[in-house]
Structure formats: C-alpha cells, structure tokens
N, C-alpha and C positions, 0 to 999 in steps of 0.2 A: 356322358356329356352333361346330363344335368345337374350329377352331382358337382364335377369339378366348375362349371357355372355358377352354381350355389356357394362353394368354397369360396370363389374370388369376390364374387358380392360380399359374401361375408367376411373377407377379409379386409377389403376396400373399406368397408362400413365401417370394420373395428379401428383402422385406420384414422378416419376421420372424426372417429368420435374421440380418440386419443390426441388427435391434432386439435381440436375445438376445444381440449379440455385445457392444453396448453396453453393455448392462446387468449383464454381466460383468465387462467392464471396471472399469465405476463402483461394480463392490460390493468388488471388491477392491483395489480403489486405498487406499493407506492416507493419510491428512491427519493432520499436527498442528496444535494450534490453541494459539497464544497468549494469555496472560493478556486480554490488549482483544478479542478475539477473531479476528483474524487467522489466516487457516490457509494451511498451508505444505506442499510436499509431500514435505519431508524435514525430519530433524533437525538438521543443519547450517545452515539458509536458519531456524530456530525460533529455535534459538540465536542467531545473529547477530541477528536481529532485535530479544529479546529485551534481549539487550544495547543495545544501538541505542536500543530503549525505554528503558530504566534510567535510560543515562546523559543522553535529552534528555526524558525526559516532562517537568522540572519550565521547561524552554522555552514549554512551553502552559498551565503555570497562573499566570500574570502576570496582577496585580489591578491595574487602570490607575486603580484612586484612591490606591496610594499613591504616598510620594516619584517624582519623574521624574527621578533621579537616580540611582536605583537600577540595580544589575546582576547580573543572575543569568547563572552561568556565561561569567562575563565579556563577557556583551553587553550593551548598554547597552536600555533601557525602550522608547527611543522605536524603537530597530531592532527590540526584539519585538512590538512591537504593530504595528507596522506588516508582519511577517514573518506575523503572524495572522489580524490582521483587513484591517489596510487596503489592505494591496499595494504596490505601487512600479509607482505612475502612470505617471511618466516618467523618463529617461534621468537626470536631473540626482540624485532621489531616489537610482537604483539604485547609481549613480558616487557619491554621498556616502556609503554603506553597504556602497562596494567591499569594504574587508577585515574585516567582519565578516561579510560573506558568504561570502568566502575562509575564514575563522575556523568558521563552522558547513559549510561544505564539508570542511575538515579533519577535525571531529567527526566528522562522520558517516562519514567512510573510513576513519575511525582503528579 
C-alpha cells in the first residue's frame, strides 16, 4: 500500500511539473498576427507574408460574371478560376496552364 501510494504521488507530481513546464512555455512565446489573421512566430516570417499578401490577394477576388477575357496580374480568368475554385482535374488541364503556373510560382518567390 505504500508503495503504490508513493508511485501515484509521484507520478501526479511528474505530471504537474510537466503541465507547469508547458504552460510556461506557452505564456511566453510571443506570436505575430497578420492583417487576415495569420500568426507567425516571428517578424520576418510577418513580413514576408504580409507582402506576399499585398501583392496576390487581388488573385482571389475575381468576379466570374465579367469579361472572360479579362486578366489580373497577368493571368488570364479562366486559369484563376480554376486556381480557385475548380482545380485541375487532370494532366491535360494542368500541361495547358504550365506557364502561368510557373508565372505565379515566380510571384510568390519573388
């Protein structure tokens, strides 16, 4: 009886000291958080992102009732709606939109 009394204390204890250590951790971790609300765990990873944002957010507000001729950021309508919503089904799709997916690979490493 004493011993397994002693085991639960002790394990209780290891317990708590493992939970305190955590939550140490987690009170002083410091987060940034981006305009959309993304958080970051530094200023540099903020920034970049931020940028990142700037320069592709108007990529997701494409209104598919007008012109389909149209092109923001020099990609054409029908590769952003389909970069948005629709997908690229298959092989033939993703090979017809090779270099403008090369073109927003560029963007976003630039």
């Amino acid at each position: 009886m004493d011993i397994t009394f002693t085991a639960i204390v002790f394990f209780i204890l290891l317990a708590l000291v493992f939970l305190l250590i955590f939550l140490f951790n987690s009170i002083n971790k410091n987060s940034f958080t981006a305009e959309d609300g993304s958080v970051f765990d530094n200023q540099i990873d903020l920034e970049l992102y931020q940028k990142l944002y700037d320069n592709t957010s108007p990529l997701f507000s494409i209104d598919e009732d007008k012109d389909s001729n149209q092109s923001i950021l020099g990609f054409d309508k029908p590769f952003l709606v389909k970069l948005t919503s629709d997908g690229f089904k298959d092989l033939q799709t993703l090979i017809k939109y090779r270099n403008q997916i090369k073109s927003l690979s560029d963007l976003i490493n630039t």
